[in-house]
N, C-alpha and C positions, 0 to 999 in steps of 0.2 A: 633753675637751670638757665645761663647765660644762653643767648639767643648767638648761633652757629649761619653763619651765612652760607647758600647752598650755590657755586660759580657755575658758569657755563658750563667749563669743562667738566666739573664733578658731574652738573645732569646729564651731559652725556655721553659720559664715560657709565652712568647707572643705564641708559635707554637703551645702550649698547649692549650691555650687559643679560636686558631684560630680552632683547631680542625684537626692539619695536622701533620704530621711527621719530616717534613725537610721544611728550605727555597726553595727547587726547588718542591714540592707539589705547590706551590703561582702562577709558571706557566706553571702548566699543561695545560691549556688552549693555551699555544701558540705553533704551529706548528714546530717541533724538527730540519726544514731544515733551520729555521730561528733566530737561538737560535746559540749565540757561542760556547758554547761547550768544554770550554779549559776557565782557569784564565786568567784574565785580566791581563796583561804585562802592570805590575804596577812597579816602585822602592819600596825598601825596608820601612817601616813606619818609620817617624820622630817622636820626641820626640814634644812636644807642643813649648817648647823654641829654636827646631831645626825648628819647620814650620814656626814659626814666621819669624825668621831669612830670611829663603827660602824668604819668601813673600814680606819680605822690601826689598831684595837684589835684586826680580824680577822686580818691583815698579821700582826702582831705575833706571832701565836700559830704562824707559820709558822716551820722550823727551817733556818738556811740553814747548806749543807753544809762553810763554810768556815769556822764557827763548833761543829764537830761531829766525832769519829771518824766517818767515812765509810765505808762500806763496801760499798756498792751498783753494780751493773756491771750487766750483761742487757742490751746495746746502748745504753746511753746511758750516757756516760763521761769522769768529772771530769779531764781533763789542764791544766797550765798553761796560761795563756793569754796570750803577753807583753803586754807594754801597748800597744805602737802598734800594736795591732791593733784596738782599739777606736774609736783616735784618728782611726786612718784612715776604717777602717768608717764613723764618723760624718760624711766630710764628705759634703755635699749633693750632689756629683754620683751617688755608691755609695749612700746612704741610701733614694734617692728616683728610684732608673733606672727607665724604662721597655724597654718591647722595642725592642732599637734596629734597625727598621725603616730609619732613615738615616745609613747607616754614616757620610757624611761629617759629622754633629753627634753621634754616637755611638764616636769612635776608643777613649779613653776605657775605658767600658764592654766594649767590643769587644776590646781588649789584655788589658784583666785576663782574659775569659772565654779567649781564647786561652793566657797565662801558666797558667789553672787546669787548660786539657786538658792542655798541657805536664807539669805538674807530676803530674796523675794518672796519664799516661803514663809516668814516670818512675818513680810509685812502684807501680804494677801491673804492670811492663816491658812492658805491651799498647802498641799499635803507633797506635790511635786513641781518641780518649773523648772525649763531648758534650760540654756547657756544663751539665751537671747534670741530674738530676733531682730529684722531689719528696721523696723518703726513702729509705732502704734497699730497704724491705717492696717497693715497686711498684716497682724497681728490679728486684728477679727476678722480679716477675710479666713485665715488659717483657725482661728476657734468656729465658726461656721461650718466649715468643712468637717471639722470634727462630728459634729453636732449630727449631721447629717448621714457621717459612716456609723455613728453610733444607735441612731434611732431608725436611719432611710425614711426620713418624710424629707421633703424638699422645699417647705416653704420656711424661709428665716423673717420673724418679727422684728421689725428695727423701728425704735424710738424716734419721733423726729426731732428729738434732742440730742440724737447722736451725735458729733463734728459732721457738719456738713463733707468735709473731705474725706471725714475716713467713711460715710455714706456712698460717697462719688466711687471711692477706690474700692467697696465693696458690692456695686454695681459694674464696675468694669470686671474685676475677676470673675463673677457669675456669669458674665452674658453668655456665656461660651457654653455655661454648667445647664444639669436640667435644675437647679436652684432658682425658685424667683424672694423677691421680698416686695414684703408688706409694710410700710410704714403705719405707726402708731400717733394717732394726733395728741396736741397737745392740752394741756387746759391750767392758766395760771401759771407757765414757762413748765410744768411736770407735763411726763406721758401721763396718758389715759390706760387705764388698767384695760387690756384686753379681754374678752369675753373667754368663754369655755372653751367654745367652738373653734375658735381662733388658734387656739395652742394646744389643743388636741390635735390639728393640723400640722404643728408647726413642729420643725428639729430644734431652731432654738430661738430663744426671746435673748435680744441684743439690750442692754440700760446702759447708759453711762452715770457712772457716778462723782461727783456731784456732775453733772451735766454740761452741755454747750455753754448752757445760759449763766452756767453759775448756780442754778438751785440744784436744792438736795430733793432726790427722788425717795421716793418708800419704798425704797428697795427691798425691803423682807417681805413686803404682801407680794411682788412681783415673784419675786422667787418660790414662793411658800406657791401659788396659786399655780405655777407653769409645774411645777415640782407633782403638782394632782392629776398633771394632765402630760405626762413624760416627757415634757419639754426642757429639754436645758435651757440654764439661764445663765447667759454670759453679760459678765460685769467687766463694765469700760474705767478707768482710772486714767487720764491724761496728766496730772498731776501727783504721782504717787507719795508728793509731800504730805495729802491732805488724809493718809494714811498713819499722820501722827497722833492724829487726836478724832478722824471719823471710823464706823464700825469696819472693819475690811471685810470684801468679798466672801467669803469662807464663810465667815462669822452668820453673813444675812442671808445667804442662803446660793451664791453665786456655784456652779460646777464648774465652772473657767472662769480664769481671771485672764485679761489682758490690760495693756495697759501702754501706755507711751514712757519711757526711764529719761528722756532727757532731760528734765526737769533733777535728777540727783547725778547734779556733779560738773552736768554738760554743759557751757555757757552758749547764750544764744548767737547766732551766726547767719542772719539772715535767715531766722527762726527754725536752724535745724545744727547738727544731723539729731537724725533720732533714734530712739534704741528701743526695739520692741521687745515688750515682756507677755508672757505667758507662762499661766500654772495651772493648774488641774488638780483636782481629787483625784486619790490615789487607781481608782477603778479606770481611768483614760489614760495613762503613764501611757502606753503603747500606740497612742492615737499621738501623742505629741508631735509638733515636728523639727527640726533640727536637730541638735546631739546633747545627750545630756550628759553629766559627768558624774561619777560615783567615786566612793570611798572603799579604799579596799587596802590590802597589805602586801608586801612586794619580798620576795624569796626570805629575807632576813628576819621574816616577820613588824617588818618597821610600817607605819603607817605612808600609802601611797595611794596615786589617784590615777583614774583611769575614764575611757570613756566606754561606760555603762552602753547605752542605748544611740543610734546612730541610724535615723529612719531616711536620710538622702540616698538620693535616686543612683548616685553616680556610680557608686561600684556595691553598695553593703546590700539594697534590697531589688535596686533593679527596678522593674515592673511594680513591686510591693510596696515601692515606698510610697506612706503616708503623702510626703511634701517633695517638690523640688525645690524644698529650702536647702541648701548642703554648705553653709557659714554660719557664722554670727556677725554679733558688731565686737570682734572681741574687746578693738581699745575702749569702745564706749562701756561694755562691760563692766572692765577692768574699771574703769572709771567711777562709774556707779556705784561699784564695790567698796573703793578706797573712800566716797563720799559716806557709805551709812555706816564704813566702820568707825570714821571719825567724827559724823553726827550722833550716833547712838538713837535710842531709844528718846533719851530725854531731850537731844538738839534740835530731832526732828519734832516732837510735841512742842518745843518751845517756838519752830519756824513756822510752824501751824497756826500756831496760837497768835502768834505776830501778824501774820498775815487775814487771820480772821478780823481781831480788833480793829486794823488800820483799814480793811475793807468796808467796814462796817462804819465806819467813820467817815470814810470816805462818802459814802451812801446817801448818810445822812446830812451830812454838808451841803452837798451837791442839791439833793431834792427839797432844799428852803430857797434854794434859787427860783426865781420865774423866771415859768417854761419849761421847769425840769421837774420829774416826778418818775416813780421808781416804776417800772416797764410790770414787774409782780411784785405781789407778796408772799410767795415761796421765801422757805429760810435759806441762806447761800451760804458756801462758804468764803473763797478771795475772789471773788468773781461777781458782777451784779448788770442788768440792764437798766438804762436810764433811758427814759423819751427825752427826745430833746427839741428847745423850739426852732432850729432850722430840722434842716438835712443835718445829718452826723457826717457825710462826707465835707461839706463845708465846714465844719466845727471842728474836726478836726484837721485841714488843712488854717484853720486859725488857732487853732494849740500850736500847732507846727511853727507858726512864725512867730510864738511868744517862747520859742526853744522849749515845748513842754509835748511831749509822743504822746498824743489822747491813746482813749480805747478804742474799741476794734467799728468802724463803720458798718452797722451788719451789713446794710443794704448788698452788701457786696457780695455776699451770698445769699442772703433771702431781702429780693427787691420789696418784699409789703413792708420790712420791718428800718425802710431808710433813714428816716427820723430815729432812732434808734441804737443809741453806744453802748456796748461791750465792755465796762473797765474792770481794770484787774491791779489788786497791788497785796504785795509779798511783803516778808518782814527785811527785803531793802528797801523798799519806802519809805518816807520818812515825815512826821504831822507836818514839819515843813513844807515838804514838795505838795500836802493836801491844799495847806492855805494855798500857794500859788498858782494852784491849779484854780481854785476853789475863786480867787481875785481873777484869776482871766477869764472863769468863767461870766464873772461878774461885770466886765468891760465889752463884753461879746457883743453885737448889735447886727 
């Protein structure tokens, strides 16, 4: 939208109108100790042809990651992305859907959202899944919750291998609840298997799989052991590519799947948006939350889709709803959709598999370096911790000026592990961008 310049007289011919004297009549209402009180420490106004300018030149200074060694993971994660998925995404009934309220000018819409539960079905082996959520992070706060109407214990077991953020945002939704959590220490980058006692207490035991760190958990003893002790076990997936070629949820013994879907289809954007997934065994279908969409037949007997179950607050349950989730992400959805119907089965094992080897490689490289050596010996899948011999935050501000995006500084969220990178690479990486990185690790001083 072209920037509209707003004249004297327009403002107050509006002030006029509002029935007030000046723009600071607008907030009387707000308390004068809270109010700045002085002009904004602004620079001088540009000309239309001068902000432009500003704007491209700003752009510009941006590093985009397909023009770069990449190296960055920590739940948001660079995978291919074929083309008619954008093609599609873009036309205007996907681009610009609303809720489709009426399923018969809605089919549409409505199919794809049905094709997506399908498909996260498939690849979480759980037996039911919404039309999406918002992102990962509220994604377990929402399996939690479940957990909790399901069994009425109040304490949630969480891994400290979970995402540090989606940790953060599952402590800000509880404070409020009678929900507390218990974090689970680590040993060798895995959680610590919890005792009896512990999950006989507990609504639900939270794992991420493969993990923060990149290592694979033993997820089936977690699950089998909470499973003795009526605890649910909610399985984290931030990467649902690694759903190609590892056991899914379902399979090891998970009762909820969540997970973060920006990873199929969504490219990164200043590491978002994100598209929360959740599915459930067929026994919670009612606990879900958001709307799900069903297959059914419409007067002609011709096949047609509708939506099934609808647990928002706003008009359908009221007091009874489950969530005050009452959206989806639908284009991301949509998106996700059109990515696994054109990776299939075999695209996504093959982007798995790409990305295991070149990580594993990567791994290996790195830690014949002096100075460098691998953080665990847990198996990983694209994902690995390296020590490193500075700060990881200086190593990688010197990646950065050899144009190469290191891995992630933990320190950034756990200060003990500062010494300490995060790398990540996918089957767009390429053995070349390993050497290069692999040489400027080698010049580092």
């Amino acid at each position: 939208m072209k920037y509209l310049s707003l004249t004297t007289q327009d403002q107050a011919l509006m002030l006029k109108t509002l029935g007030v004297s000046g723009v600071d009549d607008l907030f009387n209402d707000i308390p004068q100790e809270i109010k700045l009180n002085r002009p904004l420490n602004l620079p001088q106004p540009l000309s239309e042809m001068e902000l432009n300018r500003l704007i491209r030149d700003t752009a510009h200074k941006n590093r985009l990651e397909n023009n770069t060694g990449f190296f960055l993971g920590a739940g948001a994660y660079r995978h291919y992305i074929p083309s008619p998925v954008s093609q599609l995404i873009s036309r205007g009934e996907f681009y610009t859907p609303y809720t489709p309220y009426q399923p018969e000018v809605s089919q549409g819409l409505l199919q794809t959202f049905f094709e997506f539960q399908s498909f996260i079905c498939r690849l979480s082996k759980m037996d039911v899944s919404n039309a999406s959520l918002y992102d990962g992070a509220t994604a377990v706060v929402e399996a939690a919750v479940i957990a909790h109407r399901v069994n009425g214990r109040k304490k949630i077991l969480v891994s400290q291998a979970l995402h540090p953020e989606y940790r953060e945002v599952l402590k800000t939704y509880l404070a409020a609840s009678q929900l507390t959590i218990e974090e689970l220490p680590l040993d060798n980058g895995t959680t610590v298997l919890p005792g009896e006692a512990q999950l006989q207490e507990a609504a639900a035991l939270v794992i991420q799989q493969p993990n923060f760190f990149g290592c694979l958990e033993e997820a089936a003893a977690f699950a089998q052991k909470a499973k003795a002790a009526k605890c649910l076990t909610i399985g984290v997936v931030t990467d649902p590519v690694s759903l190609g070629i590892l056991t899914p949820p379902g399979e090891w013994g998970a009762d909820i799947f969540v997970g973060e879907g920006q990873a199929l289809g969504i490219p990164l954007s200043f590491g978002g948006p994100g598209l929360g997934l959740i599915a459930a065994r067929q026994e919670y279908v009612r606990h879900l939350p958001g709307r799900i969409v069903g297959e059914s037949v419409d007067k002609d007997g011709k096949r047609a889709f509708c939506l099934t179950l609808q647990t928002r607050e706003q008009h359908i349950k009221r007091e009874r709803a489950t969530s005050n989730i009452c959206s989806n992400h639908a284009l991301l959805a949509a998106c996700a959709t059109f990515y696994l119907a054109l990776m299939g089965k075999t695209g996504l094992k093959t982007a798995a598999e790409n990305s295991v080897f070149l990580a594993h490689l990567a791994q290996e490289e790195i830690c014949k370096l002096p100075g460098f050596s691998p953080a665990f010996s847990s198996p990983f899948f694209h994902e690995f911790v390296v020590n490193c011999p500075d700060t990881a935050e200086k190593l990688f501000s010197y990646l950065e000026s050899k144009n190469i995006t290191g891995g992630l500084p933990l320190g950034r969220f756990l200060p003990e592990m500062k010494q300490q990178m995060l790398f990540c690479l996918t089957e767009l990486n390429t053995e070349n961008e390993i050497k290069e990185l692999i040489s400027a690790l080698e010049d580092y001083r």
